[in-house]
C-alpha positions in Angstrom: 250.9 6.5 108.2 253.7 5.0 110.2 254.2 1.3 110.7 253.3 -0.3 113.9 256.6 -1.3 114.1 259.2 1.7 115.2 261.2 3.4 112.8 265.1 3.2 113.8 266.6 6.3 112.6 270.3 5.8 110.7 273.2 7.2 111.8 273.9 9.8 109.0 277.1 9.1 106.5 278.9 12.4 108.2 278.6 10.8 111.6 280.0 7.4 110.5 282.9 8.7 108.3 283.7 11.0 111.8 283.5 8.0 113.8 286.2 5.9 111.3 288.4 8.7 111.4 288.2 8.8 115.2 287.0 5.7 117.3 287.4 3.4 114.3 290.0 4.7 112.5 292.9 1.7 113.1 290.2 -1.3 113.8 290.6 -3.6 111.7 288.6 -6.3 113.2 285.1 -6.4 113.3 282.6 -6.0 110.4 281.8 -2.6 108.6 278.2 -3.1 106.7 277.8 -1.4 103.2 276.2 1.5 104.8 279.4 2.5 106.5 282.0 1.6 103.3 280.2 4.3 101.3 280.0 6.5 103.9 283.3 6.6 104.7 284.6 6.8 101.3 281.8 9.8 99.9 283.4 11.8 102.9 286.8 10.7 102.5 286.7 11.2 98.8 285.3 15.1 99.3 287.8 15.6 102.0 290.8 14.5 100.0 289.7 16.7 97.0 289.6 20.1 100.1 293.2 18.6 100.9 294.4 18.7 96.7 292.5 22.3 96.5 294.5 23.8 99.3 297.8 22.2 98.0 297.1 23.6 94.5 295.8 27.5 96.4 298.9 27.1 97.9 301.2 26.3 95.0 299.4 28.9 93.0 299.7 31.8 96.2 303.6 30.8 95.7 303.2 29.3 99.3 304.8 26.4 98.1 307.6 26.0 96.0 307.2 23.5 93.6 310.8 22.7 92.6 311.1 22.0 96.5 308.0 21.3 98.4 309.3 20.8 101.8 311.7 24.6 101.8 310.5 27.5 103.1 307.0 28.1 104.6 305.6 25.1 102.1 307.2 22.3 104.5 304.9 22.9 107.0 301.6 22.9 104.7 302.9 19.6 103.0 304.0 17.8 106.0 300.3 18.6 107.5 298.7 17.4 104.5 300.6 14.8 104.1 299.9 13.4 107.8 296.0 14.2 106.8 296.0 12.3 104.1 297.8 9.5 105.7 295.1 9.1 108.4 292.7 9.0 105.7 294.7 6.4 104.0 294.6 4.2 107.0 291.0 4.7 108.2 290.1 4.0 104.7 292.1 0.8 104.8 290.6 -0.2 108.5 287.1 0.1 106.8 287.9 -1.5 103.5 289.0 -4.4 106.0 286.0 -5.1 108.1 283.8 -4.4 104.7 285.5 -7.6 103.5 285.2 -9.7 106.8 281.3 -8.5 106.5 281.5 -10.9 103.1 283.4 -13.3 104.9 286.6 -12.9 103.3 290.0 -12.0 104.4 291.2 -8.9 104.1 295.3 -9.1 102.5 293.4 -8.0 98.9 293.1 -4.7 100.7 296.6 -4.2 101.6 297.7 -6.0 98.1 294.9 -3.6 96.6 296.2 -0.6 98.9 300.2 -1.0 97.7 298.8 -1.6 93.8 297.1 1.6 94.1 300.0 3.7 95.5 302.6 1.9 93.4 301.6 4.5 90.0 302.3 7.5 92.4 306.3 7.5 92.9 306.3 6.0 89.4 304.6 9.2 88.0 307.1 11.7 89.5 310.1 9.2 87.8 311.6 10.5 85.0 310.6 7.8 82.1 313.8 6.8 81.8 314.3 5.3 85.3 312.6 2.4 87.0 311.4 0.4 84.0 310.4 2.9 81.4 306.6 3.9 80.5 305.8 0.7 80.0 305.9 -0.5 83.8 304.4 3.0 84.9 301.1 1.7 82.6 301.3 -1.9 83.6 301.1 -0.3 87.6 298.4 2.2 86.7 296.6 -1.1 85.0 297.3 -3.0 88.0 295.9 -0.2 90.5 292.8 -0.1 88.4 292.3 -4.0 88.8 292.3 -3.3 92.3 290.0 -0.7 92.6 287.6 -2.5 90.7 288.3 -5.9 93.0 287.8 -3.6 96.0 284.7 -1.6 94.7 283.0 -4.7 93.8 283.3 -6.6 97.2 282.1 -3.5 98.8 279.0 -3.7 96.8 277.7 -7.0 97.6 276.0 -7.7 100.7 277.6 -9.0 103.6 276.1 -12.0 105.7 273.4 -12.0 108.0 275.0 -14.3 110.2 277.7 -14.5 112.9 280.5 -15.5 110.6 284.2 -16.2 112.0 285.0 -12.4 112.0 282.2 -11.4 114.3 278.3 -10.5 114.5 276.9 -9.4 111.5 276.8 -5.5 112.0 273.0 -4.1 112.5 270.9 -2.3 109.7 272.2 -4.0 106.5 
């Protein structure tokens, strides 16, 4: 039996990572509850594994030449992924940023967070030789992975209840 009191139906996570790829996707004030966070990043993470699939169908087709990405036919499937996954880079970041004003706190550990974790990338198409040598392409992969794990581990705790200085608390946490 249903409780006197009426049951609110939740937005569903599809419908929230939609709307911080669309009406949300460069607002970074505000609050983002937990519910929001995780939906964002389950869709963001399924939608950036489509984008690596059709990169890899497309290297494998020969649609993209891998010695030179951006010749031929293969410029104009990287250049669109690349502006895909750039979106999702910054909605991700506009999220992670009102997911820490939720708890209250500011949010430069997300861009700090956001550069750690895209330092290992340029790094790992470097020849070992250049820019430091292996040992500097593990200290940024170890530094990325501090990060994360700073990132991850705000987003889990609850944010407040309370009007703090970054807004009303967002409803349904």
């Amino acid at each position: 039996m249903i409780p006197s009191k009426q049951v609110e139906e939740q937005e569903s996570l599809f419908r929230i990572f939609i709307s911080c790829m669309t009406r949300k996707c460069a607002t970074f004030a505000g609050r983002a509850r937990r519910r929001e966070f995780w939906g964002y990043m389950l869709f963001a993470i399924l939608f950036g594994g489509l984008l690596c699939g059709i990169v890899a169908g497309a290297s494998a087709l020969g649609w993209i030449d891998t010695s030179d990405p951006l010749a031929g036919s293969g410029a104009i499937i990287t250049c669109i992924v690349g502006l895909l996954a750039l979106w999702l880079l910054i909605a991700g970041m506009a999220v992670a940023t009102r997911r820490f004003h939720d708890c209250n706190l500011p949010a430069w550990p997300v861009l700090l967070g956001m550069l750690l974790l895209l330092l290992p990338i340029p790094l790992f198409f470097t020849p070992y030789g250049g820019l430091g040598g292996p040992g500097f392409f593990v200290l940024s992969m170890l530094l990325a992975a501090c990060a994360l794990i700073f990132i991850l581990g705000v987003a889990i705790i609850p944010g407040g209840k309370k009007k703090n200085k970054y807004g009303l608390a967002p409803k349904g946490e």
